[in-house]
C-alpha positions in Angstrom: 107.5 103.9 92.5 103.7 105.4 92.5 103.2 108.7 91.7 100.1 109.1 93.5 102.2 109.7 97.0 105.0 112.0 97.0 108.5 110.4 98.6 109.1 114.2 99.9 106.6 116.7 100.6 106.9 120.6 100.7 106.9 122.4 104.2 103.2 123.5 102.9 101.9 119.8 103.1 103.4 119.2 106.4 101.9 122.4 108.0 98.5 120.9 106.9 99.6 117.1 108.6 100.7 118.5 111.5 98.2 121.3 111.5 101.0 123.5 112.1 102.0 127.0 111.7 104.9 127.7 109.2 107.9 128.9 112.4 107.1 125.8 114.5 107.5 123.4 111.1 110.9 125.7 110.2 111.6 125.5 114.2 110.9 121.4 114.1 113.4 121.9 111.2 116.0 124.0 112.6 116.0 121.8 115.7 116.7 118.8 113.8 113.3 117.0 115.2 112.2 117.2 111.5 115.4 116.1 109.1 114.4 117.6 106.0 116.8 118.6 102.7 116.9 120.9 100.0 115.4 120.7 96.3 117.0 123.7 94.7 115.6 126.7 96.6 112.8 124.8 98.3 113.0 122.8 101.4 111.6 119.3 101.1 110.7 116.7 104.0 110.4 113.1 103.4 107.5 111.2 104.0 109.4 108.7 106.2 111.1 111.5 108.4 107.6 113.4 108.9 106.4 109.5 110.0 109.2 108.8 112.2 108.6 112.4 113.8 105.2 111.3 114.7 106.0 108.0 116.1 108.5 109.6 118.3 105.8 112.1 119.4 103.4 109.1 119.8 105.9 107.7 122.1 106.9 110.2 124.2 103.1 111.2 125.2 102.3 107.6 126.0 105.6 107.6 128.5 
């Protein structure tokens, strides 16, 4: 496993992907369009869930 890319990344890293305010990431979250998990006290969203959301947005726009 390489440690230069992170397998989960914080809800701080995916508000600056998705250029994204922190209550539409939390309301992605909530709404179960972003799966994400906990790490102790901190929320955590994997790379491959934060991919797949894209895709799935991808594909809807292009319908």
């Amino acid at each position: 496993m390489s440690t230069d890319i992170p397998e989960a990344l914080t809800v701080n890293e995916v508000m600056a992907a998705l250029r994204l305010g922190r209550s539409s990431v939390y309301d992605l979250i909530r709404s179960r369009k972003l799966p994400s998990f906990k790490a102790g006290r901190c929320r955590r969203i994997s790379v491959d869930s934060l991919a797949a959301y894209i895709r799935t947005q991808t594909e809807e726009n292009e319908a």
